[in-house]
C-alpha atoms as a printed R data frame, in Angstrom:
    type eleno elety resid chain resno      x      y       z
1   ATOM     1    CA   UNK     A     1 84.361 24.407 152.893
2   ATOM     2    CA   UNK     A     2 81.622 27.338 153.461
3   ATOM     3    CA   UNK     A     3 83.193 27.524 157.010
4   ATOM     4    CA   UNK     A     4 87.125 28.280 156.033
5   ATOM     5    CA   UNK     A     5 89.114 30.357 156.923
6   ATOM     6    CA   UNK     A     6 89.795 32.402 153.838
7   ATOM     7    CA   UNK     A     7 87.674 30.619 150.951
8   ATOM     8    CA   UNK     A     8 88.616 30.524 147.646
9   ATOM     9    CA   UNK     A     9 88.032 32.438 144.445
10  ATOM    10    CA   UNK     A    10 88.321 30.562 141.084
11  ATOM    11    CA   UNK     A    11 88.925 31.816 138.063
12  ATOM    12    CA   UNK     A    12 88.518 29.795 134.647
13  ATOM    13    CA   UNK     A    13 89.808 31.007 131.490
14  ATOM    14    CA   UNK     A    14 86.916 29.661 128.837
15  ATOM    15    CA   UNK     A    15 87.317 30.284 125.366
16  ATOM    16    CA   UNK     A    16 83.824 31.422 123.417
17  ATOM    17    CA   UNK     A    17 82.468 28.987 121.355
18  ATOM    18    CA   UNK     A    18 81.594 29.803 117.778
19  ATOM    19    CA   UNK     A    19 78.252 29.522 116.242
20  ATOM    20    CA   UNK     A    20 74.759 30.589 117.688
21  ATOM    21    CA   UNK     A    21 75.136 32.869 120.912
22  ATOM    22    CA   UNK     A    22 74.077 30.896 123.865
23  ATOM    23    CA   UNK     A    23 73.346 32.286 127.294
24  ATOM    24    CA   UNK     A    24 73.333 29.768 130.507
25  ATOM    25    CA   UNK     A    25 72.117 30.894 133.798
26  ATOM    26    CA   UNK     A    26 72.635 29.169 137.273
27  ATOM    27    CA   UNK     A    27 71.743 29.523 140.390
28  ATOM    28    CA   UNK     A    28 72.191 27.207 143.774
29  ATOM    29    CA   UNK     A    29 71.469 27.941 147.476
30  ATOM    30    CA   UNK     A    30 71.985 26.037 150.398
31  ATOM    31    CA   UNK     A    31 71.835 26.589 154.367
32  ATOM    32    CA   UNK     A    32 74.371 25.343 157.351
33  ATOM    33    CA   UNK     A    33 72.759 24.833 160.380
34  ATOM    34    CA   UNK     A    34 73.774 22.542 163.400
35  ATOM    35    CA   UNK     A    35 72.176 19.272 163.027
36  ATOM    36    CA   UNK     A    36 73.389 17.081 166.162
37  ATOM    37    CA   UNK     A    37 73.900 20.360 169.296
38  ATOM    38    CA   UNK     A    38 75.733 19.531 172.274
39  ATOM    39    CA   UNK     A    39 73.282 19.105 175.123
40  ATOM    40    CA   UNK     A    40 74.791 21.822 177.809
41  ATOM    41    CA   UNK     A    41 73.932 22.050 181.381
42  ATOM    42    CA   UNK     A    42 71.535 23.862 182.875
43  ATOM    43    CA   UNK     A    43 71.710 26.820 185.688
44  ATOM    44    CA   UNK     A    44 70.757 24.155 188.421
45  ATOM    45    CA   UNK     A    45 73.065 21.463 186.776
46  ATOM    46    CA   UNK     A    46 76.173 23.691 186.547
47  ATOM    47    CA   UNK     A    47 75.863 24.913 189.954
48  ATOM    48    CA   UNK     A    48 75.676 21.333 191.650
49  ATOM    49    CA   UNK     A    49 78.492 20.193 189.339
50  ATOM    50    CA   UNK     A    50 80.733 23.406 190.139
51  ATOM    51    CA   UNK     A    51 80.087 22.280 194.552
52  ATOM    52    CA   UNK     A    52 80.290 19.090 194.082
53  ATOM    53    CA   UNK     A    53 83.835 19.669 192.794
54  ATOM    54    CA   UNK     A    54 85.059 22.027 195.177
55  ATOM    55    CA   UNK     A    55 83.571 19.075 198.121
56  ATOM    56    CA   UNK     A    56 85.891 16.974 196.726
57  ATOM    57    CA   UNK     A    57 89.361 18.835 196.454
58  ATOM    58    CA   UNK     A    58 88.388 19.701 200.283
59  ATOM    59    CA   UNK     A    59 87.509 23.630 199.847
60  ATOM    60    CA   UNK     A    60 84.884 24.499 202.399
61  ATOM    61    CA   UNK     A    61 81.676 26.077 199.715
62  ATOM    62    CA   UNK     A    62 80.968 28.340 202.828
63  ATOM    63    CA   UNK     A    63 84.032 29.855 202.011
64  ATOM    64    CA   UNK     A    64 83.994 30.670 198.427
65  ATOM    65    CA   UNK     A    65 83.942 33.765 197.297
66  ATOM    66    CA   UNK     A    66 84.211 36.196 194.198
67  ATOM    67    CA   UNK     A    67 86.642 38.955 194.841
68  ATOM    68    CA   UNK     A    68 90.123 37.261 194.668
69  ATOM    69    CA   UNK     A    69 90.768 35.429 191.620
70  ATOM    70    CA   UNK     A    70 94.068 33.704 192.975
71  ATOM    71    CA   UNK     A    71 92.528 32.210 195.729
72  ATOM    72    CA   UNK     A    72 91.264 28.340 195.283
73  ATOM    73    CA   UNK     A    73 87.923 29.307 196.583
74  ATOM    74    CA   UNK     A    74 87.605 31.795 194.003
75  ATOM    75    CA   UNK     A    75 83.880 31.174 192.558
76  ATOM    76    CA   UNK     A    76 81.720 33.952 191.001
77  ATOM    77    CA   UNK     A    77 79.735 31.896 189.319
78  ATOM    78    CA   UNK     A    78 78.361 30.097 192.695
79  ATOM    79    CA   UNK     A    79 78.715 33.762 194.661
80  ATOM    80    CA   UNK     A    80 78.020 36.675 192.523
81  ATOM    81    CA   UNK     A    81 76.202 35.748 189.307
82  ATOM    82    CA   UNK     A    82 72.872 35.075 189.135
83  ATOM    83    CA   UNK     A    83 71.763 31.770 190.136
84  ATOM    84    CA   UNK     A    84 68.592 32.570 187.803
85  ATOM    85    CA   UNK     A    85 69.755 32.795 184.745
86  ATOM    86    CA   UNK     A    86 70.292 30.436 182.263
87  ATOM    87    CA   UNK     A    87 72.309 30.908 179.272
88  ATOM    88    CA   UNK     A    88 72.664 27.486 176.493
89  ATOM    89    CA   UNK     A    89 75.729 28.801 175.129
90  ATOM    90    CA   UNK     A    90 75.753 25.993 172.573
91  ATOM    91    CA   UNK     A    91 72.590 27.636 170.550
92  ATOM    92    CA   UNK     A    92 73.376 30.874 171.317
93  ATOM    93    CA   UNK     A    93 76.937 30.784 169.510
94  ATOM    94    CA   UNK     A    94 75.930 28.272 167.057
95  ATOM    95    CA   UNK     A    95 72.343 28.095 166.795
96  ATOM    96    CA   UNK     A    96 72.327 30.608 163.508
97  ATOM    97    CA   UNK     A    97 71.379 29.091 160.129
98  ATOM    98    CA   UNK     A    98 73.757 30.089 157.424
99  ATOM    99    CA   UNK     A    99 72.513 30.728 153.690
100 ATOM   100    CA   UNK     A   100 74.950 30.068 150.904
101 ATOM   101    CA   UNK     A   101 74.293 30.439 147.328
102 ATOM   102    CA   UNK     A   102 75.809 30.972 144.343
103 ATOM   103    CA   UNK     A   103 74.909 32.535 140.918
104 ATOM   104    CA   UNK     A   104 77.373 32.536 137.705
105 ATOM   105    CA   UNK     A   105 75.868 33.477 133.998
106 ATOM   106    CA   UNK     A   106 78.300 33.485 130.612
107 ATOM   107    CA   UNK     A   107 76.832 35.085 127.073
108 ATOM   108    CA   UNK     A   108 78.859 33.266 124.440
109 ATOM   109    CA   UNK     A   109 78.893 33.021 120.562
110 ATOM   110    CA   UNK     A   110 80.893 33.851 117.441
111 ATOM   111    CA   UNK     A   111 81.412 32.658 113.917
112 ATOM   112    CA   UNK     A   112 84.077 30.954 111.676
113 ATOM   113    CA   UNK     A   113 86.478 33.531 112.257
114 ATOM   114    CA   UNK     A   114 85.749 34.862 115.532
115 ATOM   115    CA   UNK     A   115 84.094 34.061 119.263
116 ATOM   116    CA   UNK     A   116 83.778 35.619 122.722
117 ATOM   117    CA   UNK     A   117 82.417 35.081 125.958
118 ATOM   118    CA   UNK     A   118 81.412 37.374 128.653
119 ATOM   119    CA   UNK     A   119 80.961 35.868 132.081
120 ATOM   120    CA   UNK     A   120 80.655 36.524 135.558
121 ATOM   121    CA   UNK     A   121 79.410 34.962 139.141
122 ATOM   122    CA   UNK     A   122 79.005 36.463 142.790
123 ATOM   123    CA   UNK     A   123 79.512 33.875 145.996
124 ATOM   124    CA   UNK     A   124 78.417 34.560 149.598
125 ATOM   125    CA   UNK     A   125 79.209 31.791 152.356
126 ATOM   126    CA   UNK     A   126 77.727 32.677 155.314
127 ATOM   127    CA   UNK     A   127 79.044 31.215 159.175
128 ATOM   128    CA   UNK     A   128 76.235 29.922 161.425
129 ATOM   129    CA   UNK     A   129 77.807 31.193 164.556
130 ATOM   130    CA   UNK     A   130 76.868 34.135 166.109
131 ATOM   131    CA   UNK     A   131 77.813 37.785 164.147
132 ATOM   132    CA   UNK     A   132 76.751 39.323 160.823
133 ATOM   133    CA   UNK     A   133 79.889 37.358 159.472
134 ATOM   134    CA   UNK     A   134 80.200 35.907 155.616
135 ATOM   135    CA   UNK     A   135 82.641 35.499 152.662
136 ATOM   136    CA   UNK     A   136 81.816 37.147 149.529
137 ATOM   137    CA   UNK     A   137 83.437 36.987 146.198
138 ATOM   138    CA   UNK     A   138 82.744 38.352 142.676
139 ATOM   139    CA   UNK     A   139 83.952 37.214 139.304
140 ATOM   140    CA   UNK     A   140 84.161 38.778 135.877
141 ATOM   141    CA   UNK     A   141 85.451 37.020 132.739
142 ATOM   142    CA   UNK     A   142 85.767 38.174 128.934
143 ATOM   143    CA   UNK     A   143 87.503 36.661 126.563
144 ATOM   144    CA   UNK     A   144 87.682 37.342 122.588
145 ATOM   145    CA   UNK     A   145 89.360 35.369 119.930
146 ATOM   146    CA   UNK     A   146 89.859 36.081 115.948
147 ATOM   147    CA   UNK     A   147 91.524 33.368 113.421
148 ATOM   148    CA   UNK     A   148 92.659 34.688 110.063
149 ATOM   149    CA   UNK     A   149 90.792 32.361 106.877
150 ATOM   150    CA   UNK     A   150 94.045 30.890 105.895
151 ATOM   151    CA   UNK     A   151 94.974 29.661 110.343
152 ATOM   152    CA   UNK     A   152 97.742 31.312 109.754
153 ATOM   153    CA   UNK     A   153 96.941 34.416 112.610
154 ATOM   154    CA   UNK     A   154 95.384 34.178 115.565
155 ATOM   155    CA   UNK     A   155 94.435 37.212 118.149
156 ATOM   156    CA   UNK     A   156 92.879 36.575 121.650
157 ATOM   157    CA   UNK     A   157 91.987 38.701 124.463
158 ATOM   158    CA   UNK     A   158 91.128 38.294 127.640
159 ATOM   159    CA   UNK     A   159 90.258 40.292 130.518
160 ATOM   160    CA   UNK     A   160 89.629 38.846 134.030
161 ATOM   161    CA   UNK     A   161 88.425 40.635 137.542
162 ATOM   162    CA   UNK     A   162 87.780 38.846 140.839
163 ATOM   163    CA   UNK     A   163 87.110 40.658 143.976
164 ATOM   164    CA   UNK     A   164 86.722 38.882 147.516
165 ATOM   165    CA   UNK     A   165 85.621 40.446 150.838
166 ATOM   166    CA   UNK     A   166 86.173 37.962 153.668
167 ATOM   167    CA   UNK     A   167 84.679 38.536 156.787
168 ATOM   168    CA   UNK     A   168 85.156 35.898 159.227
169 ATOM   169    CA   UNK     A   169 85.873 36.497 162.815
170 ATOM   170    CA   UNK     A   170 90.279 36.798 163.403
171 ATOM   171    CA   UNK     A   171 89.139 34.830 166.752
172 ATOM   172    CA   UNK     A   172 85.978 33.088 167.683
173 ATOM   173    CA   UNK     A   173 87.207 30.875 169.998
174 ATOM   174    CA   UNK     A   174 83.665 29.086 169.764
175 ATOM   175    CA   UNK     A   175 85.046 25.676 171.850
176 ATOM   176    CA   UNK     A   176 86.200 27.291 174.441
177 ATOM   177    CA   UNK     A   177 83.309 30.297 174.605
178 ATOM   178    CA   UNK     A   178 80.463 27.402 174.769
179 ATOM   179    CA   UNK     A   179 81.696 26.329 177.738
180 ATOM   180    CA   UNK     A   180 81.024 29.938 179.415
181 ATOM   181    CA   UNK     A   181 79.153 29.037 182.406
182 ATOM   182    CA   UNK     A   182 75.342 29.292 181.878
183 ATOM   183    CA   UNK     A   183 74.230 31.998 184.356
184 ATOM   184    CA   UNK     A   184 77.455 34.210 182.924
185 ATOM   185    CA   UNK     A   185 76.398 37.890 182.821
186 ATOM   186    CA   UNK     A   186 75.286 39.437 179.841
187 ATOM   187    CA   UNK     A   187 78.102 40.695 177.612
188 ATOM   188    CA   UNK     A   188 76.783 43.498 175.673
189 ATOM   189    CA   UNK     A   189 74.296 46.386 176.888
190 ATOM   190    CA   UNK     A   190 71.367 47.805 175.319
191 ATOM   191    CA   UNK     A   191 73.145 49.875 172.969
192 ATOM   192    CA   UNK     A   192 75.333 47.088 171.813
193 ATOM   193    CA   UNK     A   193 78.645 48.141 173.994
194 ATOM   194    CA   UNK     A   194 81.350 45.376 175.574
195 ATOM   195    CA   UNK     A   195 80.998 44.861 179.531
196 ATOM   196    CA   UNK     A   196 83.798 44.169 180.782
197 ATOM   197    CA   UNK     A   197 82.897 43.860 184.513
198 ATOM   198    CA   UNK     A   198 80.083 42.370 186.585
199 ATOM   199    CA   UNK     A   199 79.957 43.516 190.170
200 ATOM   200    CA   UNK     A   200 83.508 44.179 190.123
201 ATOM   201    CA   UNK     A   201 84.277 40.254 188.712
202 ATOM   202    CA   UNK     A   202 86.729 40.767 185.034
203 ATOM   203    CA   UNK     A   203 85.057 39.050 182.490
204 ATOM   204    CA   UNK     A   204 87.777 39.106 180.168
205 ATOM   205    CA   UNK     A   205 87.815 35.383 179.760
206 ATOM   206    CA   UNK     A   206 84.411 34.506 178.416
207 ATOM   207    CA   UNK     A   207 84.078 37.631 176.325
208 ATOM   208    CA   UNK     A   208 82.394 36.403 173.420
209 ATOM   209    CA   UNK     A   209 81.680 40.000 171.346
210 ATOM   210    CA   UNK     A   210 85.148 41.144 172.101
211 ATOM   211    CA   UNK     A   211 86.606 38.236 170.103
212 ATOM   212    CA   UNK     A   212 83.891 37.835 167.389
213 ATOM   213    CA   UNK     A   213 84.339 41.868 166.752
214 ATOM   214    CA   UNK     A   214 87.578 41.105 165.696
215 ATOM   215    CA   UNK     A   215 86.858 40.600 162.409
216 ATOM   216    CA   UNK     A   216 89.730 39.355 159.728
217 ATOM   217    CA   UNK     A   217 89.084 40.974 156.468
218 ATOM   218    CA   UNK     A   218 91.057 39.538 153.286
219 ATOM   219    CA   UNK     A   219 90.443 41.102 150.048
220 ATOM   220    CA   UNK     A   220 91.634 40.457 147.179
């Protein structure tokens, strides 16, 4: 599918077919998009959930705090980040609409004795989660053939190329990421640089960019 890991690039061996030359064109596009989004909580939502829970394994929410990440009161998200923002994580990661298309010509002909074919196509899958992040491959095909009059002697040659440049993230972690909670702190800064910190709360675990920027790349 558009969204694999490493696509595929296939490579068919057609023979040239003798008689007028023909030339055949196609083209297809198509877009992947997320038709049925998980409804996430909001700010207000996440918040009540988050003290509601810590009311019921007895932790007193006057308590909590943001500083010591061991402790079982630990709760930046109700005590440092801000209570006004609101973050759908859902849309943000997957909320991108991915164009696909595909275009493959072939120039064939030849006569009694002899035929070729010259063809090539170019594929880009896109990924509708969040990054400049798509699968590309190219393919080149030739392929001539000569009989002798009497059947007896037969010469072919072929020549094939295929290039692909895979760019899909090495680890997304998108399940896990849109469940970051929604008033989270913003990841990047205005010149497009990781934060790793947020009043002195690690935000290692929900670091979206830092996994997304680690791009696989297969070629072949």
């Amino acid at each position: 599918g558009s969204q694999g890991s490493n696509g595929v690039v296939l490579i068919t061996t057609k023979k040239g077919k003798g008689g007028k030359p023909q030339l055949s064109l196609s083209a297809r596009t198509g877009v992947d998009l997320s038709t049925n989004p998980v409804k996430m909580m909001n700010t207000q939502q996440y918040r009540e959930m988050r003290l509601e829970a810590f009311k019921n394994d007895g932790v007193d929410i006057n308590t909590l705090q943001g500083t010591n990440p061991f402790a079982t009161n630990y709760a930046p998200d109700l005590t440092v980040f801000d209570p006004n923002k609101n973050t759908d994580w859902f849309n943000y990661l997957m909320g991108n609409t991915a164009v696909n298309s595909n275009f493959h010509g072939s120039f064939s002909g030849g006569g009694t004795t002899t035929n070729f074919i010259v063809s090539g196509g170019a594929n880009r899958q896109g990924y509708n989660f969040l990054g400049n992040l798509s699968n590309t491959a190219y393919t080149f095909h030739s392929g001539f053939n000569y009989y002798s009059p009497d059947g007896k002697f037969t010469v072919g040659v072929i020549a094939d190329f295929a290039y692909q440049n895979n760019q899909a993230s090495a680890a997304a972690a998108l399940v896990r990421n849109i469940l970051t909670p929604p008033n989270y702190p913003d990841l990047i800064d205005a010149q497009g640089k990781l934060i790793w910190n947020y009043q002195g709360v690690s935000l290692d675990n929900y670091q979206t960019y830092g996994a997304l920027r680690k791009t696989g790349r297969a070629h072949s």
